[in-house]
C-alpha positions in Angstrom: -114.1 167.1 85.5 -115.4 163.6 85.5 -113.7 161.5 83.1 -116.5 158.0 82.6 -115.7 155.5 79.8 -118.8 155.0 77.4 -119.3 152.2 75.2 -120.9 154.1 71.7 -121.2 153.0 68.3 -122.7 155.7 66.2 -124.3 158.1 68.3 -125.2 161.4 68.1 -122.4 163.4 69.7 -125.0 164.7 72.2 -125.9 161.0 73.3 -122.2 160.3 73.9 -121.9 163.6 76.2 -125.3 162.5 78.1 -123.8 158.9 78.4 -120.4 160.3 79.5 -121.4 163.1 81.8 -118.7 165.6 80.1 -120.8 168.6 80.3 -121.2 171.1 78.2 -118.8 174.1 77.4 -120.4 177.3 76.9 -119.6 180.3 75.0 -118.0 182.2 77.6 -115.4 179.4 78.6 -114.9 178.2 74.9 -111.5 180.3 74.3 -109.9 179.2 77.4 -110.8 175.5 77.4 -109.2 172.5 75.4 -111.3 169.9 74.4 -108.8 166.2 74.7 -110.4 163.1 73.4 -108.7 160.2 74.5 -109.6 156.0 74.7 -107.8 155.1 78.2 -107.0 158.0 80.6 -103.0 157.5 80.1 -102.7 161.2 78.0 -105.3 163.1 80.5 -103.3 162.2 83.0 -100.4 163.4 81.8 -102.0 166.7 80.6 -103.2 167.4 84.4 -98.9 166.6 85.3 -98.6 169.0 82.3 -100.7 171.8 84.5 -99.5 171.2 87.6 -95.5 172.0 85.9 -96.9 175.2 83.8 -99.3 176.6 86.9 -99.6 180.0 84.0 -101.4 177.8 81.6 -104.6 179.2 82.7 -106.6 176.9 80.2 -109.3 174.5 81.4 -109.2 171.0 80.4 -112.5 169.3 78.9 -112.1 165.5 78.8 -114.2 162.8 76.7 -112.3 159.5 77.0 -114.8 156.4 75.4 -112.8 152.8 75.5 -112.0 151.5 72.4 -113.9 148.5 73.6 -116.3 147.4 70.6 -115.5 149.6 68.2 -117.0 152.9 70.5 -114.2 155.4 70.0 -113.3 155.8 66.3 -117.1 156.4 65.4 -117.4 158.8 68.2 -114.2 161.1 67.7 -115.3 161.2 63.9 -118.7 162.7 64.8 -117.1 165.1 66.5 -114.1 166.0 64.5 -117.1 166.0 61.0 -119.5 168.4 63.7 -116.9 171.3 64.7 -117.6 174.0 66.6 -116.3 175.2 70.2 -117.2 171.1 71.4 -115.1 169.5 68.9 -111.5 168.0 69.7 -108.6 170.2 70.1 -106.3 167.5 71.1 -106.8 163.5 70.3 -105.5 160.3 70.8 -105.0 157.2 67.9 -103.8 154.0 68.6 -101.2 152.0 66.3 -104.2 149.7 65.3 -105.6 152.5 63.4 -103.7 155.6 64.0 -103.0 155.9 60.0 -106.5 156.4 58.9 -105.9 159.8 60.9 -102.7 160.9 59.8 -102.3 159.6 56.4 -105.9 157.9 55.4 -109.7 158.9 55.6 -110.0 161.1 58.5 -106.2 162.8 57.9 -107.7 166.0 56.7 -108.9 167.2 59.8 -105.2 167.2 61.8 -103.3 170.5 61.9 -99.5 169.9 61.2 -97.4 170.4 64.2 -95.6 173.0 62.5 -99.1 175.2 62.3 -99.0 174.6 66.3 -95.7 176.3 66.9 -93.4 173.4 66.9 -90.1 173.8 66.1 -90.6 169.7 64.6 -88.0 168.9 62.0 -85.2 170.7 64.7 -87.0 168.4 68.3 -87.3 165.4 66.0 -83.1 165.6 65.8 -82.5 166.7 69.1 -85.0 163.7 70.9 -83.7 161.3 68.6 -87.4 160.2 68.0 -87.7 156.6 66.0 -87.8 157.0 62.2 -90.8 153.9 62.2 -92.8 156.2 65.0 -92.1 159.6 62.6 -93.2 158.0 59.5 -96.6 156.5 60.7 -97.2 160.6 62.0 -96.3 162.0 58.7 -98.8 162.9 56.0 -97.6 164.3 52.7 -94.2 165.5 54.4 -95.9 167.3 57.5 -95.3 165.7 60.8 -99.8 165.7 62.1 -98.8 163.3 65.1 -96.1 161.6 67.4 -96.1 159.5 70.5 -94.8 159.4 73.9 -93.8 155.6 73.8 -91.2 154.1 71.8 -92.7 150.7 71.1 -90.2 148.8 69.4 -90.0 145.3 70.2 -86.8 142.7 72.3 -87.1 139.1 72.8 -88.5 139.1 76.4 -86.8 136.0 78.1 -86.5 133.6 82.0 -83.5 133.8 83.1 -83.5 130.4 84.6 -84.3 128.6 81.6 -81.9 130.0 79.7 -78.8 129.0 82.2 -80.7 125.9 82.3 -80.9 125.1 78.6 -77.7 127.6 77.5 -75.7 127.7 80.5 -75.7 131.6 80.2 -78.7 134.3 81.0 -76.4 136.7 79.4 -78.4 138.6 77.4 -75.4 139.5 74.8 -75.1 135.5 74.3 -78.9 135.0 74.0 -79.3 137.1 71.5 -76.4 135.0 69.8 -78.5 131.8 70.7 -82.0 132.9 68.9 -79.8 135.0 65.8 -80.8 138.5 67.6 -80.5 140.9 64.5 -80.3 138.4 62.2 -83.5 138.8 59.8 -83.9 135.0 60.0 -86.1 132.8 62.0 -83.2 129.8 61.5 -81.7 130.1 64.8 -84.5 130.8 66.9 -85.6 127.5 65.9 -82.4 125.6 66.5 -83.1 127.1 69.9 -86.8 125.8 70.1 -85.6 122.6 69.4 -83.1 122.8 72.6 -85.8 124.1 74.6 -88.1 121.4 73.6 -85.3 118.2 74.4 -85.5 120.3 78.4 -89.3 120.0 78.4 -89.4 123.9 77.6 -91.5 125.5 75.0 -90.0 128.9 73.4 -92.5 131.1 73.5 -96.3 130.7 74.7 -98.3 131.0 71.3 -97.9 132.0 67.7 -99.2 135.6 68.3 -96.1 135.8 70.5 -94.3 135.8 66.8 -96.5 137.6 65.1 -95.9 141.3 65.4 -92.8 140.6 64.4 -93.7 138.8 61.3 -96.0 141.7 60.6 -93.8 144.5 61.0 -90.9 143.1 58.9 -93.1 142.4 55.8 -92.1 144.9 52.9 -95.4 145.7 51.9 -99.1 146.2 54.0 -102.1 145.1 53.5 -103.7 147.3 50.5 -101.2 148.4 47.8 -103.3 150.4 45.4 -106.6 150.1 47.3 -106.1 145.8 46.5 -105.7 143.5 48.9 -102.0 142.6 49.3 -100.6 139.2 51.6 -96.9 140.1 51.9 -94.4 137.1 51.5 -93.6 137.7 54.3 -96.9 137.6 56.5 -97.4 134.4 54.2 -94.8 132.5 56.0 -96.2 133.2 59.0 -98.6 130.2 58.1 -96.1 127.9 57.8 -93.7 129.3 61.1 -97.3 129.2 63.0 -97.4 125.3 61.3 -94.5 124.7 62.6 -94.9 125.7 66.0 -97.5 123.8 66.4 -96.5 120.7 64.9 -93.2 120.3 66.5 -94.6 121.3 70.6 -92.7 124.6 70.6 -95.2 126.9 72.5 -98.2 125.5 74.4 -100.4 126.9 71.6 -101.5 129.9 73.7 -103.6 132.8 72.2 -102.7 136.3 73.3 -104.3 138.1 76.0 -106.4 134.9 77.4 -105.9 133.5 80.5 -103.2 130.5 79.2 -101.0 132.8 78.0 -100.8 134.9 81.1 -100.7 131.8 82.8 -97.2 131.2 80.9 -96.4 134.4 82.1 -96.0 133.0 85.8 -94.5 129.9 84.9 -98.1 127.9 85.3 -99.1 126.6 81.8 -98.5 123.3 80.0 -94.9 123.7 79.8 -92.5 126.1 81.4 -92.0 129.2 78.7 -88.8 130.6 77.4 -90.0 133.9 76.7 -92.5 136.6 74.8 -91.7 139.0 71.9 -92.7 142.7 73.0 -91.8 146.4 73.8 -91.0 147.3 77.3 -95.2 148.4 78.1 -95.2 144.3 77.7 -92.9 143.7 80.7 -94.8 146.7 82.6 -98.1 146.3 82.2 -98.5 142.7 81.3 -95.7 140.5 82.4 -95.3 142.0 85.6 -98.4 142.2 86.9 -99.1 138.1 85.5 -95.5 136.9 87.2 -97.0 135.5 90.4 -94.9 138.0 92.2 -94.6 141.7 93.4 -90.4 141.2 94.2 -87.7 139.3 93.4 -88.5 135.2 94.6 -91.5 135.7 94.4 -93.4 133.8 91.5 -90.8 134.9 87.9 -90.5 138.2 89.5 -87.0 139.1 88.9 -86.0 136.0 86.6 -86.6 138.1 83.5 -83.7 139.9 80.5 -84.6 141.3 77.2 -82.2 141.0 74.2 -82.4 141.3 70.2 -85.1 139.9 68.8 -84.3 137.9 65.1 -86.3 140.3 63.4 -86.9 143.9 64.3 -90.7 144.9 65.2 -92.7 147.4 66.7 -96.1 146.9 68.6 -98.6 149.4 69.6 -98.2 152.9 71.0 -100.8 156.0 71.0 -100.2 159.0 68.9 -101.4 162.5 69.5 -103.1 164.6 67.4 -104.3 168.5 66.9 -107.4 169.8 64.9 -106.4 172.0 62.2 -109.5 174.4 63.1 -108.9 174.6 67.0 -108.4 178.3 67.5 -106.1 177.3 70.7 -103.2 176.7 68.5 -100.4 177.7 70.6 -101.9 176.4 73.7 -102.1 172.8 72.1 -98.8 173.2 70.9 -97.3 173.3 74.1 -98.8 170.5 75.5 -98.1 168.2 72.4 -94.6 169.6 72.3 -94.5 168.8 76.3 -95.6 165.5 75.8 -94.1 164.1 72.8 -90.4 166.2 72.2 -89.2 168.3 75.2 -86.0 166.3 76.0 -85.6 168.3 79.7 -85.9 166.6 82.6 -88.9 168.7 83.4 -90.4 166.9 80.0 -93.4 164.1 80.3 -90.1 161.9 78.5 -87.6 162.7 80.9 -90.1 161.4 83.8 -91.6 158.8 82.0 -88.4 156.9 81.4 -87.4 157.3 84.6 -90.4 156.6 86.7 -90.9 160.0 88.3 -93.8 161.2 86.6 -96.0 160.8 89.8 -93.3 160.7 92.4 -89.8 158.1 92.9 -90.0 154.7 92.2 -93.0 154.9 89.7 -92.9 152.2 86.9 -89.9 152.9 84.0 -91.1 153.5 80.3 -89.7 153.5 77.2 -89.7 156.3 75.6 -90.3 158.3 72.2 -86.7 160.2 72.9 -83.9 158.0 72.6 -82.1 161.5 73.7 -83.9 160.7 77.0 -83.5 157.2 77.4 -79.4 157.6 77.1 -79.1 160.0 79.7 -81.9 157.5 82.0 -81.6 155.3 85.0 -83.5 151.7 82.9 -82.6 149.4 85.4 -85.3 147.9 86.8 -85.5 144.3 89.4 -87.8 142.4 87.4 -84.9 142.2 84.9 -83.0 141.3 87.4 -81.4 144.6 87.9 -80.0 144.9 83.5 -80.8 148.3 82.4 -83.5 148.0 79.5 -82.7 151.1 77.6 -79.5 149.1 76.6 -81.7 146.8 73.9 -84.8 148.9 73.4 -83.0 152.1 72.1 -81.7 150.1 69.3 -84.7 148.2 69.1 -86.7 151.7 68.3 -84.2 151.9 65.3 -85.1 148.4 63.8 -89.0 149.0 63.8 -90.6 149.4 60.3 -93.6 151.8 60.4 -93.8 151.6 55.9 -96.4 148.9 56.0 -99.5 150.2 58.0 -103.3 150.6 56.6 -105.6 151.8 58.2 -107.6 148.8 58.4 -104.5 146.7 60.0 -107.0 146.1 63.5 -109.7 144.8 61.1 -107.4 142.6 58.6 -104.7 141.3 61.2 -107.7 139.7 63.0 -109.4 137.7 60.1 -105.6 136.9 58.8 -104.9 135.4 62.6 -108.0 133.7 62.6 -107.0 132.3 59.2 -103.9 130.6 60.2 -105.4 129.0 63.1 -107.9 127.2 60.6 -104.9 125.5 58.8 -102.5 125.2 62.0 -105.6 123.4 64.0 -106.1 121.1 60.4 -109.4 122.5 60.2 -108.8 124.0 56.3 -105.7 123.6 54.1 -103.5 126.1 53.5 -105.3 127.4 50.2 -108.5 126.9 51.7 -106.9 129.2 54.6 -106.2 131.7 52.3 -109.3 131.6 50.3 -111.1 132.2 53.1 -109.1 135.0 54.5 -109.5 137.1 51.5 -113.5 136.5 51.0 -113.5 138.0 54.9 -112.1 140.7 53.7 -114.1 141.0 50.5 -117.7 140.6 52.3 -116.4 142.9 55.6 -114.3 145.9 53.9 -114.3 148.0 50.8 -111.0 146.7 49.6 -110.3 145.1 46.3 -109.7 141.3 46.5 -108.5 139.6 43.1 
């Protein structure tokens, strides 16, 4: 089976499989094959591992995977979920950025509960120890429709050698002391800005680096009673970003451009305390931006995580059944394998440990705190401090109450928004008046 990203924005679902090269299932294969729909080729991949452990699941595996690049995926899976029939998903993939509009909003309808799949859920979900913030975003009127394989809550992501230089400790027990780990409160993490800052250090790289942790502690979301809704909370985060800025703390980085990554190996403006994120930060961003692939080399290995101020969550991907695939069972059993089987022959067990593709693969955190107790986290680019020890309680701080399903949408124009004021460009109210008429002209919300 080839598996080809395709960029598609409204297309008939035969125009996607043309573009894609997926083939076509016919009649006779239909009842043995299981149609995944995925945005990156992470859960595939893990469904082939799945086969190769079960060699007496004698199911094919059909695979569309379309980048969420654009826009291109969500269209696409709802054409096919809305068309049916033996080409439709059996098993798919959502994203945090809009996993709710498929398990609790306008597309919810068509996932099957995993209960109707043959999972034992409320019993795993006790015996995994799964995060309450990752169980309530999967939940729709009581009945668990989806759960992930990461557990995404966020730690305070910090150098080592800036912190002995500005502290005189890296020890991440006393850092989290330092910035008021657990706290709720931003007050100490800027007393410790301001003793970065009198080094020549900034704190963290950008505001976004605060951000998700700003948005995930807010009571409310977005839309309370289909109106448009600015928490106090994500308020403030105009006047923290303000801050920032005004006082030098950060060297006003956005996420995911080339300054901040730059920060990442110690090459920006200003040397960087730290980054706010989940543990796929360190793997999959930090790491591969430190300058290094050992310890020495670039900030390889001069990296801790401790308590962040204010507990968070970012990201994750959540898998999904159809409620009409007739391959109940069969789906089941890889969801259950994926998300809730706490053996070490689980997709958890060997995704926390790095052994999913062989020794010495790259450490995850998991869904399963179960797992991650009884798992090896150390890793050298912390400079050898086992990771599990913050992010399993990390997991528990994580709020998952505030999501919409237009968060991807509205997070964007409120970002852009505070950048207007911070920059000087808008006052505050004018920031805010022109946040909401975004929203007004872009999305069928109600803005008063």
């Amino acid at each position: 089976m080839k598996r080809k990203k395709a960029l598609a924005i409204g297309l008939s679902i035969a125009t996607v499989a043309s573009l894609m090269n997926v083939g076509t299932v016919f009649a006779a294969d239909a009842d043995k094959t299981i149609n995944v729909w995925a945005f990156t080729d992470e859960v595939p991949g893990m469904i082939d591992k799945f086969k190769e452990a079960n060699p007496d699941f004698d199911y094919d595996i059909n695979t569309t995977i379309i980048a969420t690049t654009d826009g291109a995926y969500q269209p696409a899976l709802d054409q096919a979920l809305a068309a049916g029939g033996d080409e439709a998903p059996d098993i798919y993939c959502a994203e945090a950025a809009f996993v709710l509009k498929y398990t609790q909003g306008d597309a919810s309808g068509y996932a099957a509960t995993y209960k109707d799949l043959g999972i034992d859920v409320d019993k795993e979900i006790k015996d995994a120890d799964i995060a309450q913030y990752s169980v309530d975003i999967g939940t729709r009127n009581g009945d668990v429709v989806a759960l992930g394989y990461q557990a995404t809550g966020g730690c305070f992501i910090y150098r080592r050698s800036i912190a002995k230089d500005t502290f005189g400790t890296d020890d991440p027990a006393e850092i989290s002391k330092i910035i008021g780990g657990g706290s709720g409160s931003w007050d100490k993490f800027f007393e410790a800005a301001d003793k970065l800052k009198e080094k020549g250090y900034g704190i963290v790289s950008g505001d976004g680096d605060i951000w998700h942790a700003v948005e995930n502690s807010s009571d409310t979301g977005w839309i309370v009673d289909g109106k448009l809704n600015i928490d106090p909370k994500r308020e403030e985060f105009l006047d923290l970003s303000k801050k920032m800025k005004d006082n030098g703390y950060s060297n006003d980085t956005q996420d995911w451009q080339d300054a901040w990554f730059a920060d990442m190996k110690g090459e920006g403006e200003k040397p960087i305390f730290g980054f706010f994120g989940p543990a796929w930060l360190i793997n999959y961003t930090i790491a591969p931006n430190c300058g290094g692939e050992a310890v020495g080399e670039g900030t390889y290995g001069d990296w801790a995580v401790c308590d962040p101020p204010i507990g968070f969550f970012w990201g994750g991907t959540w898998l999904l059944a159809n409620k009409d695939t007739t391959k109940a069972e069969a789906v089941g059993q890889i969801i259950d394998w994926i998300t809730l089987n706490c053996t070490e022959d689980g997709l958890q067990y060997k995704w926390a440990n790095g052994t999913l593709n062989g020794e010495g693969g790259t450490k995850d955190s998991v869904a399963s705190s179960t797992v991650m107790k009884n798992s090896d986290g150390k890793l050298d680019f912390l400079g050898g401090q086992d990771m599990f020890e913050y992010f399993v309680p990390a997991n528990s701080y994580a709020n998952g109450k505030n999501l919409t399903q237009y968060d991807e949408t509205i997070n964007q124009y409120w970002r852009d928004a505070v950048r207007t004021y911070t920059s000087g460009d808008k006052s505050r109210d004018d920031a805010i008046a022109a946040f909401k008429q975004n929203v007004a002209d872009n999305l069928d919300v109600i803005v008063e």
